[in-house]
MARVOKOL-7911 format. One record per residue (C-alpha): x, y, z; residue number from 1; residue in three letters. Coordinates in nm, 2 decimals. Example, Ala and Ser with C-alpha at 12.3 -4.5 7.8 and 13.67 -1.06 7.14 Angstrom:
# MARVOKOL-7911
      X      Y      Z  nr rest
   1.23  -0.45   0.78   1  ala
   1.37  -0.11   0.71   2  ser
END
This chain:
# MARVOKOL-7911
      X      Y      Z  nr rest
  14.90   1.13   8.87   1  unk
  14.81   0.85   8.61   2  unk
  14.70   0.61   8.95   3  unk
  14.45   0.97   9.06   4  unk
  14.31   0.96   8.64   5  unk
  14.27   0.61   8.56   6  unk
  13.99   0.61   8.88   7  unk
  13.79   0.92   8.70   8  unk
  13.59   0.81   8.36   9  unk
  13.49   1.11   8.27  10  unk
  13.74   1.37   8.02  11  unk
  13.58   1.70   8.19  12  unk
  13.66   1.57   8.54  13  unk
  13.97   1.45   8.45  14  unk
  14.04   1.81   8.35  15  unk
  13.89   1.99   8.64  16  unk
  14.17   1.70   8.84  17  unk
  14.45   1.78   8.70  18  unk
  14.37   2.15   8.74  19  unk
  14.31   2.11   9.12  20  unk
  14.62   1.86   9.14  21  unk
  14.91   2.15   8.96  22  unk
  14.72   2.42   9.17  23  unk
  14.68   2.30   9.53  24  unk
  14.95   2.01   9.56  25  unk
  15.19   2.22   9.77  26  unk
  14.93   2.34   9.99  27  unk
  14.77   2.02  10.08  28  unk
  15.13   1.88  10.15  29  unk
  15.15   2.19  10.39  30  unk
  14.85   2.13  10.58  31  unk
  14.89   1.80  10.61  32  unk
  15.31   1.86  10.73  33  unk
  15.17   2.10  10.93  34  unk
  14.93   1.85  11.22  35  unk
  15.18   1.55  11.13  36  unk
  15.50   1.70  11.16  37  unk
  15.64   1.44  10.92  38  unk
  15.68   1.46  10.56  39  unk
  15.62   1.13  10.49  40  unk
  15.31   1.16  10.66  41  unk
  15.23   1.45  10.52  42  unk
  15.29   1.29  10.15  43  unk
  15.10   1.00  10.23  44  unk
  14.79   1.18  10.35  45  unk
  14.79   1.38  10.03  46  unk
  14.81   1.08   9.86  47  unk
  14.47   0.98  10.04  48  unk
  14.34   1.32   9.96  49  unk
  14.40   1.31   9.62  50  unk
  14.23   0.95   9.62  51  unk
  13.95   1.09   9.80  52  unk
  13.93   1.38   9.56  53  unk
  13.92   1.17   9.26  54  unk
  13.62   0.99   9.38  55  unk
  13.44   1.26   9.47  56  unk
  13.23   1.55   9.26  57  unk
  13.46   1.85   9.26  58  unk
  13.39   2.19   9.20  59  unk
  13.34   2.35   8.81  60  unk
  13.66   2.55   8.87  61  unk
  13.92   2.65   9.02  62  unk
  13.86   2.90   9.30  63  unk
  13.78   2.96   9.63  64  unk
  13.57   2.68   9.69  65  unk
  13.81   2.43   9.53  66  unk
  14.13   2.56   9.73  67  unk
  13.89   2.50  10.04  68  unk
  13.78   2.14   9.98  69  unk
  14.18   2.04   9.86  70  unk
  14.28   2.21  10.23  71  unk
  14.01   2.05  10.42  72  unk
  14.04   1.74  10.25  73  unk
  14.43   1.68  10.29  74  unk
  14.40   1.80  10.66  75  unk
  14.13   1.54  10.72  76  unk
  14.33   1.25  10.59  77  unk
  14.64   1.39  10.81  78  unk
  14.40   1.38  11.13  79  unk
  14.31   1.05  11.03  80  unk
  14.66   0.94  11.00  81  unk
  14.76   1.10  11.28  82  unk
  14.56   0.93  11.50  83  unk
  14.62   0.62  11.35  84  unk
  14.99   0.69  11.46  85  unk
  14.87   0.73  11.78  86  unk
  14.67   0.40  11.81  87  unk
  14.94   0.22  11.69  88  unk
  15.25   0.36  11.78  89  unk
  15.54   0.25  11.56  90  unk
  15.88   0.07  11.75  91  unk
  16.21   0.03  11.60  92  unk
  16.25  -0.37  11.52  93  unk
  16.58  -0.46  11.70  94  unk
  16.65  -0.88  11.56  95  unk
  16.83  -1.02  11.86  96  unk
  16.46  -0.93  12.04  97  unk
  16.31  -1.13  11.79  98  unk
  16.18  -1.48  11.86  99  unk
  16.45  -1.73  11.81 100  unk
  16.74  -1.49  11.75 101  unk
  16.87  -1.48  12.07 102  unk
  16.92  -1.74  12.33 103  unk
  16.59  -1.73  12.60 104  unk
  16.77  -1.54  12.92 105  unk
  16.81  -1.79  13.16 106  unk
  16.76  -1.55  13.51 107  unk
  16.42  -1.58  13.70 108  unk
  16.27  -1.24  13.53 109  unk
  15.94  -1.21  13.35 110  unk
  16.12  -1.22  12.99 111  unk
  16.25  -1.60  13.06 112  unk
  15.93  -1.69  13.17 113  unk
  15.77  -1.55  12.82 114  unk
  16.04  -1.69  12.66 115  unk
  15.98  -2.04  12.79 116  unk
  15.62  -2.02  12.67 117  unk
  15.48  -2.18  12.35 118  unk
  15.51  -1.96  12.05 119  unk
  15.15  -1.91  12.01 120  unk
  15.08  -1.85  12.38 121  unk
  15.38  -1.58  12.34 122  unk
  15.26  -1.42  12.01 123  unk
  14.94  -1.35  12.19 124  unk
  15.04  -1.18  12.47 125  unk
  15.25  -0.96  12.29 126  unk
  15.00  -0.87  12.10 127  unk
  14.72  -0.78  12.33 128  unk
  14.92  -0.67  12.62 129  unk
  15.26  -0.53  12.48 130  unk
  15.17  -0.36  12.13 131  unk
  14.78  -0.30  12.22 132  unk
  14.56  -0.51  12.00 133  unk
  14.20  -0.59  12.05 134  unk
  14.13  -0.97  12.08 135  unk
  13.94  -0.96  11.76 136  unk
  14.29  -0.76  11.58 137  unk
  14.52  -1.03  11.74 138  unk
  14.25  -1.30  11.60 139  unk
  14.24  -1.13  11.22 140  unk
  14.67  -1.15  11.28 141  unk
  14.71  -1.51  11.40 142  unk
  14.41  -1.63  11.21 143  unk
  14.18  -1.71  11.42 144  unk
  13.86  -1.60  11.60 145  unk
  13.82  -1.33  11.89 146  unk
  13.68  -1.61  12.13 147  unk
  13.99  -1.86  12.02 148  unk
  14.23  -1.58  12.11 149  unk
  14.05  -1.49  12.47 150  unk
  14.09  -1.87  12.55 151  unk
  14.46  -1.84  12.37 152  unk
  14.56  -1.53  12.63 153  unk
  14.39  -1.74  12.95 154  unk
  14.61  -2.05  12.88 155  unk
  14.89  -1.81  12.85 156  unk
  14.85  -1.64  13.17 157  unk
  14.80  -1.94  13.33 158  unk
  15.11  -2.08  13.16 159  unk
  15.29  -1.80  13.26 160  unk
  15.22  -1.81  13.61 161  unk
  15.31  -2.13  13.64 162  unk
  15.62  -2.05  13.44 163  unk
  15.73  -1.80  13.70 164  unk
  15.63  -1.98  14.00 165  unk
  15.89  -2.26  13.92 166  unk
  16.12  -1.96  13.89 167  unk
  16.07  -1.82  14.24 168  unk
  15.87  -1.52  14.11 169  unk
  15.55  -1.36  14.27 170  unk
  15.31  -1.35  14.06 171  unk
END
């Protein structure tokens, strides 16, 4: 709670804070559990709430109004998490899929052909095309521009034609 009151200047608000925090914790951990279905989630979104709340003018006292605007405020942040989760969907990271952990495979299938490719070229299309990035996302992760990356991901392709044409693959 020390993080929530060293953002809030003022001793009355700090007050009126730590009031709201002791009185409507558990139920902003229950709406927010309740649309993520994940505890973690759930704790992490009140964490954002309770951020939120601190910067924000809350009511004089505790009451109706104040139980409203912790409720709507956790469930907003659990929405916003939530669809976060869905834009970005998290995998399990499994090390022999990693780059350089495992031997390339050496049959004629699409993996050995992305194997065989540059690491940059690679990187990018796994980015973009496998996990979902926008150009401009993939740019801000390899550091580089949005326009650099489009160019990046047509060399690739073409690469990577070419890379499965040698192997007897259709493109």
């Amino acid at each position: 709670m020390l993080l929530y009151l060293q953002a809030i200047d003022d001793p009355e608000d700090r007050t009126r804070f730590e009031a709201m925090y002791s009185a409507y914790r558990g139920l902003m951990f229950h709406a927010a559990n309740r649309i993520l279905q994940n505890a973690q989630d759930a704790e992490d979104a009140v964490h954002l709430a309770f951020l939120s709340l601190a910067n924000c003018r809350l009511p004089p006292e505790l009451g109706p109004q104040a139980r409203h605007l912790a409720a709507v405020t956790a469930e907003r942040k659990a929405i916003d998490l939530y669809r976060a989760r869905v834009r970005r969907p998290e995998t399990e990271l499994e090390e022999e899929r990693l780059p350089g952990c495992a031997p390339p495979p050496s049959d004629g299938t699409l993996a050995g052909a992305m194997a065989a490719l540059p690491p940059r070229y690679r990187e990018a299309l796994l980015l973009k095309y496998y996990n979902g990035y926008s150009a401009a996302e993939v740019g801000e992760l390899l550091g580089t521009t949005a326009a650099n990356v489009r160019q990046i991901l047509a060399r690739a392709k073409r690469k990577l034609a070419e890379e499965l044409a040698e192997r007897g693959e259709t493109v």
